[in-house]
N, C-alpha and C positions, 0 to 999 in steps of 0.2 A: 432764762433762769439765772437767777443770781443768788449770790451768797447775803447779799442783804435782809436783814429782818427785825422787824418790829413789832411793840406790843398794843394793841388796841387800846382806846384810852378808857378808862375805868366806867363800868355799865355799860357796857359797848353789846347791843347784842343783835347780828347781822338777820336772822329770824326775823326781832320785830320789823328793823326796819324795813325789811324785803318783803311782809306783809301788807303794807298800805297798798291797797288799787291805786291809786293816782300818783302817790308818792315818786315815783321816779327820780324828781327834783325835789328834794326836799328843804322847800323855801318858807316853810313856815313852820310855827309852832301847830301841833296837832289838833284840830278842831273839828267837833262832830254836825256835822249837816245830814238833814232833813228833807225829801225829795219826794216830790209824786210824781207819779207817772199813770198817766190814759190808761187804762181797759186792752188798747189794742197793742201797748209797749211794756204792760206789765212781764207777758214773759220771758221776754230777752232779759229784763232784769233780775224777774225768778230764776232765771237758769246759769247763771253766773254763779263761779267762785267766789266766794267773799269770804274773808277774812273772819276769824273770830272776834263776836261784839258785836258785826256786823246784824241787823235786824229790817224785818219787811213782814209789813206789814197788809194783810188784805183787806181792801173796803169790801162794803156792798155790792158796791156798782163795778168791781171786778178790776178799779183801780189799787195802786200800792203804795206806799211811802216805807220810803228807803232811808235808814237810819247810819251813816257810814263816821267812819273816823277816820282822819287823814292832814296831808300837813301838804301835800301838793293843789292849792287853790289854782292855779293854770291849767293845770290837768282837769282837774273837777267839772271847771268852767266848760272848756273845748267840750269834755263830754256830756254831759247837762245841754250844752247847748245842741250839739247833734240830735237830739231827740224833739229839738224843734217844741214846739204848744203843746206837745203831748207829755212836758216834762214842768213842773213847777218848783223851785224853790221856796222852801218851808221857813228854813233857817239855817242859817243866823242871817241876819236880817244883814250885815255888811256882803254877805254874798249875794242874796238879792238885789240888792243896792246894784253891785257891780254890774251882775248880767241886764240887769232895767239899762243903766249907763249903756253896756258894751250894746244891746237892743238898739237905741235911741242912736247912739253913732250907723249903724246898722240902717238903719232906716229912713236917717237923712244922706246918708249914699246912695239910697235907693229910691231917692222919692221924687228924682227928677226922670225918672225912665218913662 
Protein backbone atom coordinates (compact mmCIF):
# COMPACT_ATOMS: atom_id res chain seq x y z
CA UNK A 1 0.00 0.00 0.00
CA UNK A 2 1.23 3.32 -0.81
CA UNK A 3 0.28 6.76 -0.47
CA UNK A 4 0.26 7.19 -4.30
CA UNK A 5 -2.88 8.19 -6.21
CA UNK A 6 -4.25 8.88 -9.28
CA UNK A 7 -7.13 9.95 -11.42
CA UNK A 8 -8.56 7.59 -14.12
CA UNK A 9 -8.45 9.34 -17.41
CA UNK A 10 -11.77 10.89 -18.56
CA UNK A 11 -14.57 8.05 -19.64
CA UNK A 12 -12.77 5.57 -17.99
CA UNK A 13 -15.19 2.93 -16.97
CA UNK A 14 -13.68 -0.40 -15.30
CA UNK A 15 -17.41 -2.19 -15.78
CA UNK A 16 -17.29 -1.82 -19.29
CA UNK A 17 -14.04 -2.82 -19.86
CA UNK A 18 -14.12 -6.06 -17.51
CA UNK A 19 -17.18 -6.99 -19.52
CA UNK A 20 -15.66 -8.21 -22.79
CA UNK A 21 -15.40 -12.24 -22.80
CA UNK A 22 -12.11 -12.11 -24.69
CA UNK A 23 -10.98 -8.95 -23.94
CA UNK A 24 -8.33 -9.64 -21.34
CA UNK A 25 -5.79 -7.93 -23.85
CA UNK A 26 -7.33 -5.39 -25.09
CA UNK A 27 -5.47 -4.85 -28.59
CA UNK A 28 -8.06 -3.72 -30.53
CA UNK A 29 -10.69 -1.26 -31.29
CA UNK A 30 -14.13 -3.20 -30.31
CA UNK A 31 -15.70 -5.11 -33.08
CA UNK A 32 -18.76 -7.28 -33.24
CA UNK A 33 -18.41 -11.07 -34.62
CA UNK A 34 -20.67 -13.38 -35.76
CA UNK A 35 -20.25 -17.25 -34.91
CA UNK A 36 -22.03 -20.64 -35.47
CA UNK A 37 -21.68 -23.36 -33.67
CA UNK A 38 -22.98 -27.41 -34.49
CA UNK A 39 -26.04 -28.80 -32.80
CA UNK A 40 -23.92 -30.72 -30.51
CA UNK A 41 -21.69 -27.28 -29.24
CA UNK A 42 -24.56 -25.21 -29.06
CA UNK A 43 -24.86 -25.65 -25.30
CA UNK A 44 -21.83 -24.98 -23.89
CA UNK A 45 -22.33 -21.76 -25.60
CA UNK A 46 -26.03 -21.40 -24.46
CA UNK A 47 -24.85 -21.79 -20.92
CA UNK A 48 -22.30 -19.11 -20.68
CA UNK A 49 -22.24 -15.80 -19.20
CA UNK A 50 -22.25 -13.08 -21.77
CA UNK A 51 -22.21 -9.89 -21.40
CA UNK A 52 -25.07 -7.40 -22.18
CA UNK A 53 -25.72 -6.98 -26.20
CA UNK A 54 -24.44 -10.22 -26.18
CA UNK A 55 -27.11 -12.34 -28.53
CA UNK A 56 -27.80 -16.17 -29.78
CA UNK A 57 -29.44 -17.14 -31.80
CA UNK A 58 -31.40 -20.72 -32.53
CA UNK A 59 -31.68 -22.41 -35.89
CA UNK A 60 -33.82 -25.23 -36.90
CA UNK A 61 -31.33 -27.62 -36.99
CA UNK A 62 -30.65 -27.06 -33.14
CA UNK A 63 -27.42 -25.09 -34.38
CA UNK A 64 -26.64 -21.15 -32.85
CA UNK A 65 -25.06 -18.02 -33.99
CA UNK A 66 -23.44 -16.13 -31.61
CA UNK A 67 -23.49 -12.43 -31.97
CA UNK A 68 -20.55 -10.90 -29.33
CA UNK A 69 -18.68 -7.56 -29.20
CA UNK A 70 -15.20 -7.39 -28.07
CA UNK A 71 -11.86 -5.76 -28.82
CA UNK A 72 -9.59 -9.02 -27.80
CA UNK A 73 -9.15 -10.75 -31.50
CA UNK A 74 -6.35 -13.47 -30.09
CA UNK A 75 -8.64 -14.41 -27.62
CA UNK A 76 -11.64 -14.69 -29.90
CA UNK A 77 -9.31 -16.61 -32.32
CA UNK A 78 -7.69 -19.42 -29.69
CA UNK A 79 -11.44 -19.86 -28.64
CA UNK A 80 -13.38 -20.15 -32.04
CA UNK A 81 -10.70 -22.19 -32.83
CA UNK A 82 -11.06 -24.87 -29.88
CA UNK A 83 -14.35 -25.68 -30.96
CA UNK A 84 -12.71 -27.25 -33.93
CA UNK A 85 -15.53 -27.67 -37.50
CA UNK A 86 -18.16 -27.45 -35.07
CA UNK A 87 -17.50 -23.73 -35.02
CA UNK A 88 -17.85 -21.17 -38.03
CA UNK A 89 -17.06 -17.67 -38.53
CA UNK A 90 -19.82 -15.44 -39.91
CA UNK A 91 -18.07 -12.26 -39.68
CA UNK A 92 -16.32 -9.87 -40.32
CA UNK A 93 -15.07 -11.32 -42.97
CA UNK A 94 -11.01 -10.01 -41.83
CA UNK A 95 -11.59 -12.54 -38.90
CA UNK A 96 -12.36 -15.29 -41.30
CA UNK A 97 -9.61 -14.38 -43.32
CA UNK A 98 -7.39 -15.00 -40.36
CA UNK A 99 -8.44 -18.22 -38.99
CA UNK A 100 -8.59 -19.72 -43.09
CA UNK A 101 -4.77 -18.32 -42.92
CA UNK A 102 -4.02 -19.52 -39.24
CA UNK A 103 -5.99 -23.25 -40.65
CA UNK A 104 -3.89 -23.35 -43.93
CA UNK A 105 -0.49 -22.84 -41.67
CA UNK A 106 -2.08 -25.54 -39.63
CA UNK A 107 -2.31 -27.90 -42.00
CA UNK A 108 0.76 -27.66 -44.05
CA UNK A 109 2.46 -28.66 -40.54
CA UNK A 110 0.44 -31.44 -40.63
CA UNK A 111 0.50 -32.77 -43.96
CA UNK A 112 3.64 -34.45 -44.00
CA UNK A 113 2.61 -37.12 -41.12
Amino acid sequence: LTEDSFDPPPGFDAEKLLSDPFGFVHENEPFIARITFDEDQARYITEREWPEGTKIIDNADGSIVLTVTTSGKFELIRWIMGYGSAAEVLEPDWLRMEIAEELARMNDRYAHV
